[in-house]
N, C-alpha and C positions, 0 to 999 in steps of 0.2 A: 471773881476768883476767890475760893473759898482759901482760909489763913494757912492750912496746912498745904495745899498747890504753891500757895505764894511764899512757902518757905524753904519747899522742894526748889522753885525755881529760883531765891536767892540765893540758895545754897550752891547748886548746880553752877551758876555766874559768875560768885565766887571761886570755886575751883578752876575753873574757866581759866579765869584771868589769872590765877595764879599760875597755873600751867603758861599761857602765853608770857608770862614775864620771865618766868623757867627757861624757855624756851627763846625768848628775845636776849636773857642775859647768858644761854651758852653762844650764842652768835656771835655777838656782843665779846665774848671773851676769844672765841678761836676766831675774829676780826684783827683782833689787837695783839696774838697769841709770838711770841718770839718765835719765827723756823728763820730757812734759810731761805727763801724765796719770799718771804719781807725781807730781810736786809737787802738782798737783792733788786728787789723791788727800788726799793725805798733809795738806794743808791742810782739810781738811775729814773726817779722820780723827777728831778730838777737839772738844770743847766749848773754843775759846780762852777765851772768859771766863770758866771754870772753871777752868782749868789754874792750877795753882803757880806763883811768878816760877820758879824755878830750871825749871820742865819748860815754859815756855813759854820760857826763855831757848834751852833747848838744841832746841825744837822749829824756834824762826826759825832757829838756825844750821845747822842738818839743812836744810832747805828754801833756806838759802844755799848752802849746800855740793853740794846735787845741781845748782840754778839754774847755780851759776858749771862746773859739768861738761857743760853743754848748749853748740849751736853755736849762735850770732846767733840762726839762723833759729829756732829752736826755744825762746831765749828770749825771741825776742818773742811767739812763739803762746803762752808762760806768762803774759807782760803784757798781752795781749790779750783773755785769759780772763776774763768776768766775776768768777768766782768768786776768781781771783788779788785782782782790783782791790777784792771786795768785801772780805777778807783784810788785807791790808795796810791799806783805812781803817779795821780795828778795832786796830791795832795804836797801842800809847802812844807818843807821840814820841818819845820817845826809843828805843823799839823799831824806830822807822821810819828814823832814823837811824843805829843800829846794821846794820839790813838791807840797806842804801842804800851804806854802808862793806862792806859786806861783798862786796859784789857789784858792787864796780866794775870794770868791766873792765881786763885789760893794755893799756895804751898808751893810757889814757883821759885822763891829764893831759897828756898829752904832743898828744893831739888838740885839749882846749881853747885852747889856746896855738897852735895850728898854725891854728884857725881862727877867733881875734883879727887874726890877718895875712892875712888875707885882706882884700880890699876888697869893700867893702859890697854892692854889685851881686852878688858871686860867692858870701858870705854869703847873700843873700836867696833867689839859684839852689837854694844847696843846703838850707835850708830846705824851700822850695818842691816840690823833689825828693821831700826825704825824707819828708813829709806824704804827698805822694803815693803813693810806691810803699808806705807804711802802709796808706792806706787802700786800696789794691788788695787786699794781703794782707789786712788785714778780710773786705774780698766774699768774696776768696776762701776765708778759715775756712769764714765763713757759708754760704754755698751750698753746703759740704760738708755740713754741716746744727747743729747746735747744738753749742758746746763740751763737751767731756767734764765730766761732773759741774756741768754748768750746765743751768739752765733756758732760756739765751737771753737772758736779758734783762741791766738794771743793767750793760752794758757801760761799759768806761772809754771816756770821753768824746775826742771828736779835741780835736787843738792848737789853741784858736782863734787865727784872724786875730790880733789884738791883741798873744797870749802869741809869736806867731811872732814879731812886729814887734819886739819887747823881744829878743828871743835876736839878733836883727840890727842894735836900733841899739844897744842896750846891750853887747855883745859875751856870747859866748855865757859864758864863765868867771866872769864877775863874776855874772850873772844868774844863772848856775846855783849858785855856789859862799854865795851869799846871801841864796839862796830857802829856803822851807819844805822839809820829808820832805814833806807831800803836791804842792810843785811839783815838787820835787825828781823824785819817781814819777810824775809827770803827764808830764814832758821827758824820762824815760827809753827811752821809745820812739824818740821822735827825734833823740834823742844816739846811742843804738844805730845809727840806719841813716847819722847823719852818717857815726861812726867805719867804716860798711862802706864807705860811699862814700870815704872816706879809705884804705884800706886795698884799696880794687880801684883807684884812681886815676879813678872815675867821675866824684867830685866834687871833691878840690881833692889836691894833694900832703901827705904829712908831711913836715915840715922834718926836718933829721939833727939827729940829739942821742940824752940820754937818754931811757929810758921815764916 
């Protein structure tokens, strides 16, 4: 093979491979990539009530750690999932309150406090709201047709009436900050869409300040 052929074809080999390693490290990244159908997955990977404290310590924080790398929208179709809800109520209280710290969002204390100041009628609005456009997004999981890794059923239950009323006369921080891990997980839904409405200006302003 004359030097110039054999430079062509190192050269070409080269490319080559750099292309496959291209191509093996987008794999490689949307394998390991945070959605909802890994945590999903990944929660019903193993037998919880078998696991070790230390491999169920580090399995909720794996399952925290992809959660808190999803966008709003996608962590609410995690909390929406039966199989999430069924999940987290097998977990010990204090696992539940572990999980609950772990995944609070940026700007989330700074939201409760923003929406103590609000007056009560505009409070109720954004309750009201945020129920709503939930359960739109329900229909609409559903009619896409059954959750990943669910059967469909044992769905987490909407906000009732009453638990709404309490987020509005009791203000929402005290209410939250002094409830149970499983209220706690039950309003995380509609704390989620308070803080989006807060954060598109739909529903009430953030005051300035710290996070």
């Amino acid at each position: 093979m004359s030097p110039r052929r054999r430079l062509v074809l190192t050269i070409s080999l080269a490319v080559l491979a750099v292309w496959i390693l291209a191509l093996a490290g987008v794999a490689v990244a949307r394998a390991f990539r945070a959605t909802p159908d890994r945590i999903v997955r990944l929660i019903q990977s193993a037998p919880w009530t078998s696991l070790a404290a230390a491999d169920r310590s580090r399995l909720l924080r794996e399952v925290a750690r992809l959660l808190n790398k999803l966008s709003p929208e996608d962590r609410r179709t995690v909390r929406m999932n039966p199989a999430f809800a069924t999940w987290f109520r097998g977990l010990e209280d204090s696992e539940k309150g572990e999980f609950l710290e772990l995944t609070v969002p940026a700007g989330f204390r700074q939201m409760l406090a923003a929406f103590e100041e609000m007056p009560e009628d505009r409070r109720r609005r954004a309750v009201a709201e945020s129920v709503r456009r939930l359960r739109e997004a329900r229909e609409r999981l559903e009619s896409e047709g059954p959750a990943p890794a669910s059967d469909g059923t044992n769905r987490p239950p909407e906000l009732s009436p009453e638990l709404q009323e309490k987020m509005v006369t009791m203000g929402l921080k005290s209410f939250y900050e002094t409830g149970s891990p499983d209220l706690k997980a039950e309003l995380a839904p509609v704390v989620g869409e308070l803080q989006r409405s807060m954060e598109s200006g739909r529903g009430f302003r953030m005051r300035k300040g710290p996070p």
